[in-house]
Jmol script that loads the backbone (N, CA, C; Angstrom):
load data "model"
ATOM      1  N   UNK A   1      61.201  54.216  -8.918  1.00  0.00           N
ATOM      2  CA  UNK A   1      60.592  53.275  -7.990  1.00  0.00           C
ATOM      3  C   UNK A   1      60.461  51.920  -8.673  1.00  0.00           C
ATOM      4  N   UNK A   2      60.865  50.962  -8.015  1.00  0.00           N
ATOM      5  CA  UNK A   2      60.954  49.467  -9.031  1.00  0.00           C
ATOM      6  C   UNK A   2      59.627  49.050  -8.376  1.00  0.00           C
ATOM      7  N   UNK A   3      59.175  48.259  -9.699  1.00  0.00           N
ATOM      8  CA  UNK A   3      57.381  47.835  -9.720  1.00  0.00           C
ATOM      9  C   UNK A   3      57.914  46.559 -10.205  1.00  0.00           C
ATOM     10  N   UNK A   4      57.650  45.577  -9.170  1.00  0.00           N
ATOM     11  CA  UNK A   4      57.592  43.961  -9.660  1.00  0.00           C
ATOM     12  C   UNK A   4      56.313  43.751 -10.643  1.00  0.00           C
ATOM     13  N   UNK A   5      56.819  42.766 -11.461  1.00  0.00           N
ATOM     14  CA  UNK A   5      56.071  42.230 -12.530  1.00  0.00           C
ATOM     15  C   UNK A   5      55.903  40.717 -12.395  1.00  0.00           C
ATOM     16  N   UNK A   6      55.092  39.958 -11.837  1.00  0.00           N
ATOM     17  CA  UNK A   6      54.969  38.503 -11.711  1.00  0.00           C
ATOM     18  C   UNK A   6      54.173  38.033 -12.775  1.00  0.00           C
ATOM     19  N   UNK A   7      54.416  36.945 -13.770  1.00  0.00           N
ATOM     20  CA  UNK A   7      53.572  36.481 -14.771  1.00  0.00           C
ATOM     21  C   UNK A   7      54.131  34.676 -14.775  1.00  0.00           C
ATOM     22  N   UNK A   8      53.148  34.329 -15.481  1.00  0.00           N
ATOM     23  CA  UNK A   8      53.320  32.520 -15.656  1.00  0.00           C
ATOM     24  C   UNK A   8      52.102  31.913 -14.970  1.00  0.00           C
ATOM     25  N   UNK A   9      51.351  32.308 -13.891  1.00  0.00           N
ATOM     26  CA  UNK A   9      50.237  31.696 -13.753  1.00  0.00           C
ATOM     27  C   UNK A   9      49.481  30.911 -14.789  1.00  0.00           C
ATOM     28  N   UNK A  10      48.299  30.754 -14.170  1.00  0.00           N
ATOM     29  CA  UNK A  10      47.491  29.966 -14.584  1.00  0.00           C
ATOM     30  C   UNK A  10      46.324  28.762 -14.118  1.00  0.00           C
ATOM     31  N   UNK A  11      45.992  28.028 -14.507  1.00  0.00           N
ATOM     32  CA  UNK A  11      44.979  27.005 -14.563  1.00  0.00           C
ATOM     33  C   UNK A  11      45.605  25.759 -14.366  1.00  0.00           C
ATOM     34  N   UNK A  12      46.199  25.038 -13.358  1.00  0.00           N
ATOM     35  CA  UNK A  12      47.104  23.912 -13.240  1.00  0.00           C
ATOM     36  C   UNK A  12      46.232  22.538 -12.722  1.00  0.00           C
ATOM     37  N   UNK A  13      46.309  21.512 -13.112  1.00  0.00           N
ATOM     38  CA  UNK A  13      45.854  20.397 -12.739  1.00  0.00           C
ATOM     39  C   UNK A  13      46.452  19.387 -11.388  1.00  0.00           C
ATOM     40  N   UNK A  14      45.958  18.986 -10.536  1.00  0.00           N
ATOM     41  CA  UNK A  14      46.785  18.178  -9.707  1.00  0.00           C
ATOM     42  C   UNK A  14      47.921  17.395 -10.178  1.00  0.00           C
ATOM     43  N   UNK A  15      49.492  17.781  -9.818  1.00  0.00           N
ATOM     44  CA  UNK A  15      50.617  17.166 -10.280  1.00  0.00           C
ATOM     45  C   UNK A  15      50.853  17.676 -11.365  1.00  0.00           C
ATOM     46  N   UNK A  16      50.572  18.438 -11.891  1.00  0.00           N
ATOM     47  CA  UNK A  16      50.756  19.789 -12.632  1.00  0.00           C
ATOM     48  C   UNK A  16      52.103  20.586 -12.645  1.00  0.00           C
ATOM     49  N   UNK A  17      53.029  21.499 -13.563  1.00  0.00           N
ATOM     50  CA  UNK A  17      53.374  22.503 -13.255  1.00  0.00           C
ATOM     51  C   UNK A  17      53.101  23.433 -13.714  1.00  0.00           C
ATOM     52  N   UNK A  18      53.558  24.603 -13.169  1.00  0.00           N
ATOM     53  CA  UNK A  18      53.964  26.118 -13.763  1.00  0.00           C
ATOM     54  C   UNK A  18      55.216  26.464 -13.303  1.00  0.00           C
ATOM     55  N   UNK A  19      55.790  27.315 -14.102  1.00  0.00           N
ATOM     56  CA  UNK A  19      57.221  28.231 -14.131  1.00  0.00           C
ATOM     57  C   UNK A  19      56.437  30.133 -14.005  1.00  0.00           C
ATOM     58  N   UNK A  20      56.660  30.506 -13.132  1.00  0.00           N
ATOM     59  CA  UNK A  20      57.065  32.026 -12.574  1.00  0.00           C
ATOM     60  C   UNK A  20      57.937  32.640 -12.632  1.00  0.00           C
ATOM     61  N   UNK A  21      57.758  34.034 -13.347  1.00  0.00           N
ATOM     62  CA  UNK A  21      58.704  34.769 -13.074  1.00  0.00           C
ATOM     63  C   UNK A  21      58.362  35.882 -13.073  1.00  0.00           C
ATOM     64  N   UNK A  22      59.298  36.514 -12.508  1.00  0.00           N
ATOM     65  CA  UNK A  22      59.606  37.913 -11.515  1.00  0.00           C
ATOM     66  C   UNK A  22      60.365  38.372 -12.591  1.00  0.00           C
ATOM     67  N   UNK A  23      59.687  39.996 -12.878  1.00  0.00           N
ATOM     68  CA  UNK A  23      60.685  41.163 -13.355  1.00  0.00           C
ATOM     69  C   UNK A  23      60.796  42.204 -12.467  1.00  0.00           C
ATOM     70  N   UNK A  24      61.322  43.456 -12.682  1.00  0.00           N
ATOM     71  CA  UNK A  24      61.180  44.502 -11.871  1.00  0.00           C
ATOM     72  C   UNK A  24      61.451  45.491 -12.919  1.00  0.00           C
ATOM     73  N   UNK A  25      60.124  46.105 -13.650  1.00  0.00           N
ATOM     74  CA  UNK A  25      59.729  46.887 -14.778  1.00  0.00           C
ATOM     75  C   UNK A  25      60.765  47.310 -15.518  1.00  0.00           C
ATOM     76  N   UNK A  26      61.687  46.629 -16.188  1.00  0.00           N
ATOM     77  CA  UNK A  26      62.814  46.839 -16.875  1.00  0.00           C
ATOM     78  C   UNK A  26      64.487  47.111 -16.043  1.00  0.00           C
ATOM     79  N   UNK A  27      64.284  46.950 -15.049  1.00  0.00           N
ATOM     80  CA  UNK A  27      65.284  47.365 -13.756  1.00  0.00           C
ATOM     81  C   UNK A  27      66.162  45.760 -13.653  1.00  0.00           C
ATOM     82  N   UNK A  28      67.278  45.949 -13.765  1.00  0.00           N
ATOM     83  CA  UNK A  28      67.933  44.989 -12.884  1.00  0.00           C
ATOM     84  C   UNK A  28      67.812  44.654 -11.528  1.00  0.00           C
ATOM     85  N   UNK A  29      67.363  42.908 -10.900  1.00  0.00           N
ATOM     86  CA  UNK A  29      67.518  43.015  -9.394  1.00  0.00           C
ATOM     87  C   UNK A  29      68.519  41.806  -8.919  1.00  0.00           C
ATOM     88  N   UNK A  30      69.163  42.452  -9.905  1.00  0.00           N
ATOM     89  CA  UNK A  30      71.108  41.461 -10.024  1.00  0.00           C
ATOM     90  C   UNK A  30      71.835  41.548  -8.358  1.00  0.00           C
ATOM     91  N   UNK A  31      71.448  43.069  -7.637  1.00  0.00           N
ATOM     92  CA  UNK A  31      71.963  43.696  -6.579  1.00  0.00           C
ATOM     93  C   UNK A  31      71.139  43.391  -5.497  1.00  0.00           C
ATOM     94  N   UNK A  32      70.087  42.251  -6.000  1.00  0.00           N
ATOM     95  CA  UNK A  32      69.112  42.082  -4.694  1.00  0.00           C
ATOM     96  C   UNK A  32      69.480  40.347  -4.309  1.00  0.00           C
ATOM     97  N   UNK A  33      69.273  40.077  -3.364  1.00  0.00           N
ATOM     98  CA  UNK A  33      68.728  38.457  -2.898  1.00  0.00           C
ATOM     99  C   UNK A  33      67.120  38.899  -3.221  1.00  0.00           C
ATOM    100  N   UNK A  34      66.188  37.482  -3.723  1.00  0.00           N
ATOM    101  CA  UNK A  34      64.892  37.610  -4.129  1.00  0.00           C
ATOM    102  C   UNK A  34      64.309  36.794  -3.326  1.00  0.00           C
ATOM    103  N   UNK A  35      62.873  37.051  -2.463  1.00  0.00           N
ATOM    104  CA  UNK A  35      62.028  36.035  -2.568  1.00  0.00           C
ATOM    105  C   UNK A  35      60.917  35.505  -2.744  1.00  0.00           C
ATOM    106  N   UNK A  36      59.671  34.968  -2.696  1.00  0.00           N
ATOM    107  CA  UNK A  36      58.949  34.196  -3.719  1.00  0.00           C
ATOM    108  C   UNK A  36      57.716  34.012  -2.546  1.00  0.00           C
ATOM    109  N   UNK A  37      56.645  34.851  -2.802  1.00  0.00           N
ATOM    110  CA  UNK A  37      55.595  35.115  -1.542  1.00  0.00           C
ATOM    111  C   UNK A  37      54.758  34.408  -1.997  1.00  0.00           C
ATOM    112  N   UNK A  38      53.597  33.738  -1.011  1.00  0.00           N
ATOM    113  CA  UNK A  38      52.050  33.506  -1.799  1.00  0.00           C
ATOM    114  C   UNK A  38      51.213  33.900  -0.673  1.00  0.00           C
ATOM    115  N   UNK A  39      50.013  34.271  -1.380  1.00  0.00           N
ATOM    116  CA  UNK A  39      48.738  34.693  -0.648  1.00  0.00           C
ATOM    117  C   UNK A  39      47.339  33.841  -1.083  1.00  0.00           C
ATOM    118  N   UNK A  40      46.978  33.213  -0.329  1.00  0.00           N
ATOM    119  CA  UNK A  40      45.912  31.838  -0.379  1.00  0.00           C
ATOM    120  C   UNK A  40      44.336  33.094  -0.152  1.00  0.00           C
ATOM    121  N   UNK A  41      43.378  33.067  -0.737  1.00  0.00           N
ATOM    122  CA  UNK A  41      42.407  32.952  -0.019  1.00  0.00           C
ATOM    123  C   UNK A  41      42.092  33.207   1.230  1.00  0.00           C
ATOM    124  N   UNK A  42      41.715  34.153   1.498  1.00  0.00           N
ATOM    125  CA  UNK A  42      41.806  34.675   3.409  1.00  0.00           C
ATOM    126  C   UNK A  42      42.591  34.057   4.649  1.00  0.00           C
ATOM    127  N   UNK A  43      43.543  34.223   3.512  1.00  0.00           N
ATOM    128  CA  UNK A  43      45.355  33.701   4.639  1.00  0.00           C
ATOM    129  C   UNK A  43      46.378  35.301   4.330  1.00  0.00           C
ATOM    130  N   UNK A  44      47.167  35.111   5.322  1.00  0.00           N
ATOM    131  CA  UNK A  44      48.116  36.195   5.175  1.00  0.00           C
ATOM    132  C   UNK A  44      49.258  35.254   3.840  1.00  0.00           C
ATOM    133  N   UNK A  45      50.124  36.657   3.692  1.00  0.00           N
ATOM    134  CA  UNK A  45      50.879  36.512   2.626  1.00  0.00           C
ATOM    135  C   UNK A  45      52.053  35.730   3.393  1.00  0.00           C
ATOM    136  N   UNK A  46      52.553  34.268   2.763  1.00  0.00           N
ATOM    137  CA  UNK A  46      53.633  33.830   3.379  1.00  0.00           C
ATOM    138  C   UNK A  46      54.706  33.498   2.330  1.00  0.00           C
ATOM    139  N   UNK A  47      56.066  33.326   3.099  1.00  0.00           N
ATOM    140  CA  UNK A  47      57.157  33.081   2.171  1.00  0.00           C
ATOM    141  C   UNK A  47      57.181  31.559   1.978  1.00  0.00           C
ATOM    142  N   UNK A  48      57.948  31.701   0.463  1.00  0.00           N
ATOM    143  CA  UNK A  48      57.606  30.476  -0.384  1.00  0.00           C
ATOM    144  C   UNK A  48      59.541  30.250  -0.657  1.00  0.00           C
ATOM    145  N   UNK A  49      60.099  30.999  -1.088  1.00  0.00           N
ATOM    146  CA  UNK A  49      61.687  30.284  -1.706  1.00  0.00           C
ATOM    147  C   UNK A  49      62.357  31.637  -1.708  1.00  0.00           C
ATOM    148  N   UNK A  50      63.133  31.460  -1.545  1.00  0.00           N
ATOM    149  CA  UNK A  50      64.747  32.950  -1.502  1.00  0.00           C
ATOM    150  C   UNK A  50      65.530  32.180  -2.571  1.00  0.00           C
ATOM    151  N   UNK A  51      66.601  33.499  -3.102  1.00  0.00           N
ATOM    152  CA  UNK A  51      67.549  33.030  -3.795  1.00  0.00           C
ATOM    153  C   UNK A  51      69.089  34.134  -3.633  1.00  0.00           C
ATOM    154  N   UNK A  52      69.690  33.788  -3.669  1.00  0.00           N
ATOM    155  CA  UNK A  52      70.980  34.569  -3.187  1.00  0.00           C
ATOM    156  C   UNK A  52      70.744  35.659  -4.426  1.00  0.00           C
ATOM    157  N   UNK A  53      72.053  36.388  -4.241  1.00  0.00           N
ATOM    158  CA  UNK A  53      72.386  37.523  -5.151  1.00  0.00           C
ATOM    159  C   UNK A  53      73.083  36.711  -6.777  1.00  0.00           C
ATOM    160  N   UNK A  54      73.807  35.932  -6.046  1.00  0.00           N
ATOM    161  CA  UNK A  54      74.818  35.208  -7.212  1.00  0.00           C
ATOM    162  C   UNK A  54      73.827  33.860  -7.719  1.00  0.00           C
ATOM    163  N   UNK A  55      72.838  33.613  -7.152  1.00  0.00           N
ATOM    164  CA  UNK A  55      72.584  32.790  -7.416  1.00  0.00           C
ATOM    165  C   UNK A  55      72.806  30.996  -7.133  1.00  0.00           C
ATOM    166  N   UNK A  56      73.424  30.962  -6.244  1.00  0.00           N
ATOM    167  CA  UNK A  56      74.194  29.627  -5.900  1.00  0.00           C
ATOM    168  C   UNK A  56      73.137  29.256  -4.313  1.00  0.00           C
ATOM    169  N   UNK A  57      72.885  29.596  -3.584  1.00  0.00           N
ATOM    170  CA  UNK A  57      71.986  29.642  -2.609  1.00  0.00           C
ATOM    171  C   UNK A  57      70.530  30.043  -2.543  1.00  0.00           C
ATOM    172  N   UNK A  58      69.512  28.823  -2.044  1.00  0.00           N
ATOM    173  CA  UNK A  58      68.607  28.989  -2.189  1.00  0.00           C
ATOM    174  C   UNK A  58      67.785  28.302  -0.727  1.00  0.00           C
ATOM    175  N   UNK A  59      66.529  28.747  -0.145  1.00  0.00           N
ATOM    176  CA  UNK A  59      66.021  28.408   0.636  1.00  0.00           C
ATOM    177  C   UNK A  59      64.252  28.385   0.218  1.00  0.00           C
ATOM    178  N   UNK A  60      63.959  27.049   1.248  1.00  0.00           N
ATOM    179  CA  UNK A  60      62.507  27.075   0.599  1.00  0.00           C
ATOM    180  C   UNK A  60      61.639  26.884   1.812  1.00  0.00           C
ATOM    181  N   UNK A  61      60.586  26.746   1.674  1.00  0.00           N
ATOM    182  CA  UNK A  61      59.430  26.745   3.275  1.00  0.00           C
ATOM    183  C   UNK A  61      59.284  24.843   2.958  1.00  0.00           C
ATOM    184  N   UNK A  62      58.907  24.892   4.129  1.00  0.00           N
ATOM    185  CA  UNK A  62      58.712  23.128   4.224  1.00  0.00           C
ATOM    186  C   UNK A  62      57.529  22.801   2.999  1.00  0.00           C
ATOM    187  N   UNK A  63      56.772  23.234   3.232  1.00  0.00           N
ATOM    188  CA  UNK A  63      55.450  23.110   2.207  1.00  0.00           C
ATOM    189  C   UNK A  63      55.758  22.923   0.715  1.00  0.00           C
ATOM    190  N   UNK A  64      56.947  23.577   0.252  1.00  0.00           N
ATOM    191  CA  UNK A  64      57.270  23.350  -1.217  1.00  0.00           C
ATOM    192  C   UNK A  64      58.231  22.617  -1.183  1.00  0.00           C
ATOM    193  N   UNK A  65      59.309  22.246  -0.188  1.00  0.00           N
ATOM    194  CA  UNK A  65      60.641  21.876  -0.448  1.00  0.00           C
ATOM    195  C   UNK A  65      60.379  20.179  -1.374  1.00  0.00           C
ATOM    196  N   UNK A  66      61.478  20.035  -2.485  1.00  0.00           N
ATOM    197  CA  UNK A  66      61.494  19.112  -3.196  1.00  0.00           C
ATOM    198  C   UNK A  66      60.429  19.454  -4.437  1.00  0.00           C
ATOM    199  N   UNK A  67      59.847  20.051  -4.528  1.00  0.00           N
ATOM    200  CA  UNK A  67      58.819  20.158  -5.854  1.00  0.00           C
ATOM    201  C   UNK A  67      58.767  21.705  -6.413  1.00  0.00           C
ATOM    202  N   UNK A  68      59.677  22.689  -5.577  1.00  0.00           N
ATOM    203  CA  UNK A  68      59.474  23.792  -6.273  1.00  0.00           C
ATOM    204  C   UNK A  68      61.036  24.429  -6.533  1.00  0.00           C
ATOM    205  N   UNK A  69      61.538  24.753  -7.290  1.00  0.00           N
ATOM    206  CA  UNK A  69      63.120  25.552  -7.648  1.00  0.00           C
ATOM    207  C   UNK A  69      63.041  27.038  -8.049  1.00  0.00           C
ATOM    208  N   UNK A  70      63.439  27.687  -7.173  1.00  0.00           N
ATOM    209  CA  UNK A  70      63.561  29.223  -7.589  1.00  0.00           C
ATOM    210  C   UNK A  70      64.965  28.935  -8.544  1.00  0.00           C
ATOM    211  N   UNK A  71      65.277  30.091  -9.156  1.00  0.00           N
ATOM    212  CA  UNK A  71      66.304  30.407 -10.158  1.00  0.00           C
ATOM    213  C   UNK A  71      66.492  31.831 -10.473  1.00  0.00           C
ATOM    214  N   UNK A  72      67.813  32.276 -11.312  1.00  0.00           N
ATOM    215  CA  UNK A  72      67.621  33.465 -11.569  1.00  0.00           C
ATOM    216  C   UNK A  72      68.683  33.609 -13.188  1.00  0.00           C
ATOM    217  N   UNK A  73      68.018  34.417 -14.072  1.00  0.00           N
ATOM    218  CA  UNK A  73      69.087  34.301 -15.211  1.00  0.00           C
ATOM    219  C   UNK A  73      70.332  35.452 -14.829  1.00  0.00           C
ATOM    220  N   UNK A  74      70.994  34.753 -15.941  1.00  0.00           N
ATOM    221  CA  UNK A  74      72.625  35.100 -15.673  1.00  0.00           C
ATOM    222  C   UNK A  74      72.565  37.011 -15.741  1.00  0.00           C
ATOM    223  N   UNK A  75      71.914  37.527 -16.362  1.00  0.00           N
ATOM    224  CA  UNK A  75      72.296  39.061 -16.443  1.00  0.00           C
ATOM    225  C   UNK A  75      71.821  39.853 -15.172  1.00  0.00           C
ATOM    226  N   UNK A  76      70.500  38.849 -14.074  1.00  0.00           N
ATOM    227  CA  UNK A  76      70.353  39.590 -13.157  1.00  0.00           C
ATOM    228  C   UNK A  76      68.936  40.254 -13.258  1.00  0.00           C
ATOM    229  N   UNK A  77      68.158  39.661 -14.622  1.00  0.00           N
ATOM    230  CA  UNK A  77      66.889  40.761 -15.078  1.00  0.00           C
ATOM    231  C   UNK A  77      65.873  39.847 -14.289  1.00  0.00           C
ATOM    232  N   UNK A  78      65.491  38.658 -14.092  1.00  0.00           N
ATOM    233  CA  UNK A  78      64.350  37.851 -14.425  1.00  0.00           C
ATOM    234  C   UNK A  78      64.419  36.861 -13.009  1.00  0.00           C
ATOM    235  N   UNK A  79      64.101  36.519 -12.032  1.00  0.00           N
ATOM    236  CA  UNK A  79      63.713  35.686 -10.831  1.00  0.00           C
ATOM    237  C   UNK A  79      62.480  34.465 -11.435  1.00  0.00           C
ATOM    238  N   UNK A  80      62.903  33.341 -11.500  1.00  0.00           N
ATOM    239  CA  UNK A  80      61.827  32.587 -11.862  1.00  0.00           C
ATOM    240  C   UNK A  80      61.736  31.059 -10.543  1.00  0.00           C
ATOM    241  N   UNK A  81      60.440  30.981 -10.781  1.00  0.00           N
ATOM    242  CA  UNK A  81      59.770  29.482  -9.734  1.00  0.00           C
ATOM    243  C   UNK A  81      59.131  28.502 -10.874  1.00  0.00           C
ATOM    244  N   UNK A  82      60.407  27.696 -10.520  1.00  0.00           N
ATOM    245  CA  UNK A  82      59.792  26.511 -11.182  1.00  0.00           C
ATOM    246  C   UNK A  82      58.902  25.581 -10.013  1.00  0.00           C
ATOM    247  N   UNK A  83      57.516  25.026 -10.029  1.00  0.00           N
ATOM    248  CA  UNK A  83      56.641  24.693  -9.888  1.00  0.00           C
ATOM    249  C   UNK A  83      56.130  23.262 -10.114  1.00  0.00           C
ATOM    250  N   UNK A  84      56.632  22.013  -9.476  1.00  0.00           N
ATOM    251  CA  UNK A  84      56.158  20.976 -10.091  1.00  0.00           C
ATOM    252  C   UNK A  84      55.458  20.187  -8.975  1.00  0.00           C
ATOM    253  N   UNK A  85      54.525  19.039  -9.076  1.00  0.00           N
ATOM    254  CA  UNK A  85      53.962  18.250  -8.711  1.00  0.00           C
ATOM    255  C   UNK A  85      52.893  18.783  -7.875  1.00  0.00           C
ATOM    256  N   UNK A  86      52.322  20.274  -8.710  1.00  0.00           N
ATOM    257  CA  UNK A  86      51.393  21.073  -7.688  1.00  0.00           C
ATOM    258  C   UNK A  86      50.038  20.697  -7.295  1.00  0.00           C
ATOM    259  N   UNK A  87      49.555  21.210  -6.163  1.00  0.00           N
ATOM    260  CA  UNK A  87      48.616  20.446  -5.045  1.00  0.00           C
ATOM    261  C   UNK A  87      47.216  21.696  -4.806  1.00  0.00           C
ATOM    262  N   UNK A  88      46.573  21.304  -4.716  1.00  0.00           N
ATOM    263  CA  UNK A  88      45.349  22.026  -4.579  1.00  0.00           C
ATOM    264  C   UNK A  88      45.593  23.850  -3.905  1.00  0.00           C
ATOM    265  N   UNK A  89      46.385  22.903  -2.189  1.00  0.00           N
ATOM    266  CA  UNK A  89      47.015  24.004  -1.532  1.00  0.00           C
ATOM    267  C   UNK A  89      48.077  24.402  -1.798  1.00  0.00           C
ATOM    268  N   UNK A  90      48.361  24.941  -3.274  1.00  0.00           N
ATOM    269  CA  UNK A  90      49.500  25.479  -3.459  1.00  0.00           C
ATOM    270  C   UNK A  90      48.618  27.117  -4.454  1.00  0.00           C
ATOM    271  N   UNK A  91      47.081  26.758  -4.413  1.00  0.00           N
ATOM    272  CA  UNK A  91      46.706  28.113  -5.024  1.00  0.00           C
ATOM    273  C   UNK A  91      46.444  29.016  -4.354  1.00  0.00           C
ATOM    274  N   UNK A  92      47.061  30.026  -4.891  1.00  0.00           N
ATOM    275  CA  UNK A  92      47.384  31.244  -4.158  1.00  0.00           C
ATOM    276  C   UNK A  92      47.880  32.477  -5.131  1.00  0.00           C
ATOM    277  N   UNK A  93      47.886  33.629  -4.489  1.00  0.00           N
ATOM    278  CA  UNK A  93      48.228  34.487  -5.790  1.00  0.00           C
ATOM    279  C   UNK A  93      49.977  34.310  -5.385  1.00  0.00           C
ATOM    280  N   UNK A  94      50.714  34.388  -6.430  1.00  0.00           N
ATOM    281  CA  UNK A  94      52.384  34.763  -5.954  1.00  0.00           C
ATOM    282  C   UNK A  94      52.884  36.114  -6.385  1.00  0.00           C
ATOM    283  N   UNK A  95      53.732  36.230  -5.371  1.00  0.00           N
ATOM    284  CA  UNK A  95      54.379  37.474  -5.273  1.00  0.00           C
ATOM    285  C   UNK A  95      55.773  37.629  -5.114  1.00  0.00           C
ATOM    286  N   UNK A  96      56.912  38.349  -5.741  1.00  0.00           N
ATOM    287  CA  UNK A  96      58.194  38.577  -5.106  1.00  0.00           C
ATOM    288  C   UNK A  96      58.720  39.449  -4.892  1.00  0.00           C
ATOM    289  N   UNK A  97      59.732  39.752  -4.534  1.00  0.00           N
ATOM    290  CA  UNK A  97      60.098  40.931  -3.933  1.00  0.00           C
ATOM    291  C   UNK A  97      61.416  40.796  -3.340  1.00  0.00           C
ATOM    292  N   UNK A  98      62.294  42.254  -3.145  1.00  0.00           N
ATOM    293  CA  UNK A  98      63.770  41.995  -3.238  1.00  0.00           C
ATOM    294  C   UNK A  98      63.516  41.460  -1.695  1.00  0.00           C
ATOM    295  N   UNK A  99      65.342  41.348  -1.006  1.00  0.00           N
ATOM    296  CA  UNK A  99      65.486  41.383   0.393  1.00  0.00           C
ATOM    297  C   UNK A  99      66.439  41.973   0.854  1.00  0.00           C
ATOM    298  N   UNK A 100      65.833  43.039   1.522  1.00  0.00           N
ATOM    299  CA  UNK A 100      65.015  43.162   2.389  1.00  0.00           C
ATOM    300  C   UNK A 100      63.807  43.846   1.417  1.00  0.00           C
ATOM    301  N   UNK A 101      62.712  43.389   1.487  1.00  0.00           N
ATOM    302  CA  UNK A 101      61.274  43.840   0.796  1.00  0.00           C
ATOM    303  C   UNK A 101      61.423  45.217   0.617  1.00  0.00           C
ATOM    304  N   UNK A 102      60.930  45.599  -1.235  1.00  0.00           N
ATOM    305  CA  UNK A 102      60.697  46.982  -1.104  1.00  0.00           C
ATOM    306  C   UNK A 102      59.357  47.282  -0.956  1.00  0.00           C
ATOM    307  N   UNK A 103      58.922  48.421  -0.666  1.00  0.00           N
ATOM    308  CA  UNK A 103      57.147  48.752  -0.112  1.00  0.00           C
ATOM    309  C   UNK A 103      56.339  48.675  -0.646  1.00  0.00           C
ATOM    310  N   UNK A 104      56.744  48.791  -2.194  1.00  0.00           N
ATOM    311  CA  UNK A 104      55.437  48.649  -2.894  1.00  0.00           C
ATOM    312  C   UNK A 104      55.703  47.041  -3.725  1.00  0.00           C
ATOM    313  N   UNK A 105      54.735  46.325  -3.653  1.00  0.00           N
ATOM    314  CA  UNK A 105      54.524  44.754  -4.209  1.00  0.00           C
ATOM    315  C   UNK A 105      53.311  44.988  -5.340  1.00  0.00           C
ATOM    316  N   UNK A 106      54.244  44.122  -6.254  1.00  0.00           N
ATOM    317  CA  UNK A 106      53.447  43.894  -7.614  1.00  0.00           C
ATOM    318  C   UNK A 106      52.320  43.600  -7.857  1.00  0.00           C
ATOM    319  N   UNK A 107      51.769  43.131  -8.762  1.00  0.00           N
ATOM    320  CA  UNK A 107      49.660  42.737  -8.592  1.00  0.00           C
ATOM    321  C   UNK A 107      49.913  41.150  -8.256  1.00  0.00           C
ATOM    322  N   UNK A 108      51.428  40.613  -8.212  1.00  0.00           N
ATOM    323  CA  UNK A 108      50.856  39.101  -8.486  1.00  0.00           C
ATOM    324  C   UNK A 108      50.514  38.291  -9.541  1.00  0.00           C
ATOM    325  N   UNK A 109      50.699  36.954  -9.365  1.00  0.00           N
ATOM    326  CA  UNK A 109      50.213  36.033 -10.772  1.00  0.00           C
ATOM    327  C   UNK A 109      49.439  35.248  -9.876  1.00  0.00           C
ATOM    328  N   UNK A 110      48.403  34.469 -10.252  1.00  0.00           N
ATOM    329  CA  UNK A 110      47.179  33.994  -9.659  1.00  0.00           C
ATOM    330  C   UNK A 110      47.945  32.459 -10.279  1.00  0.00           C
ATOM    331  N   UNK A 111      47.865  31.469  -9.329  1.00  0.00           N
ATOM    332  CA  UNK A 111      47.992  30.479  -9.438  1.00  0.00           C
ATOM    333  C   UNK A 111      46.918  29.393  -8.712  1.00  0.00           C
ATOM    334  N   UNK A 112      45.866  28.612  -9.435  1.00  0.00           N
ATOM    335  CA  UNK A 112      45.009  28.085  -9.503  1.00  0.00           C
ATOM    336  C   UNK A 112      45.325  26.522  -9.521  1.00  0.00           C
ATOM    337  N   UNK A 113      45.269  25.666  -8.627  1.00  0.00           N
ATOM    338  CA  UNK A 113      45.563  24.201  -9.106  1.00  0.00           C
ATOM    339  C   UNK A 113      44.259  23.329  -8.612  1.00  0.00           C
ATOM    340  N   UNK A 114      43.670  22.859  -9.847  1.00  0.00           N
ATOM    341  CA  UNK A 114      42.075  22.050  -9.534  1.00  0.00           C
ATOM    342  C   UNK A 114      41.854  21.228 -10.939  1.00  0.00           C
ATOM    343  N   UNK A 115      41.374  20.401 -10.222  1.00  0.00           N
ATOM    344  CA  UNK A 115      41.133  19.242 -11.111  1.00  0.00           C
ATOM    345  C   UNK A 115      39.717  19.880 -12.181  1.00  0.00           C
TER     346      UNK A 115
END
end "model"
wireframe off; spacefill off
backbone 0.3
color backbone group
């Protein structure tokens, strides 16, 4: 059963970044398209950025577009969100997960942005 691993959070300042990334407990998700969830504070969980299989295609939600870059390294192990010019309402816990979503979702990395 693959168990996502999200880490890179943290304590971010207005205009701030962080870099995220996604494992899947030693598992390759070379064979997946990925994408890049957040959950705010008594909001539902919404999508944040996709990334193809190969890597060459990427999609983002209006809310991040221009300040945030998903990526993925070349062997297929590691999904990462690069994170820049972050905004109060960008804290939220993040989450990823293949596509089409598998059922069980990781604990998340807590991402905090406050002055």
């Amino acid at each position: 059963q693959v168990q996502f691993v999200e880490s890179g959070g943290g304590l971010a300042q207005p205009g701030g970044s962080l870099k995220l990334s996604c494992t899947a407990n030693g598992r390759t998700v070379s064979d997946y398209a990925m994408r890049w969830f957040r959950q705010a504070p008594g909001k539902g969980r919404e999508f944040v950025a996709e990334i193809n299989r190969n890597g060459d295609m990427t999609f983002y939600a209006d809310s991040v577009k221009g300040r945030f870059t998903v990526s993925r390294d070349s062997a297929g192990n590691t999904v990462y969100l690069q994170m820049n010019s972050l905004n109060p309402e960008d804290t939220a816990v993040y989450y990823c997960n293949t596509i089409p979503p598998k059922a069980t979702w990781g604990q998340g990395t807590q991402v905090t942005v406050s002055v």
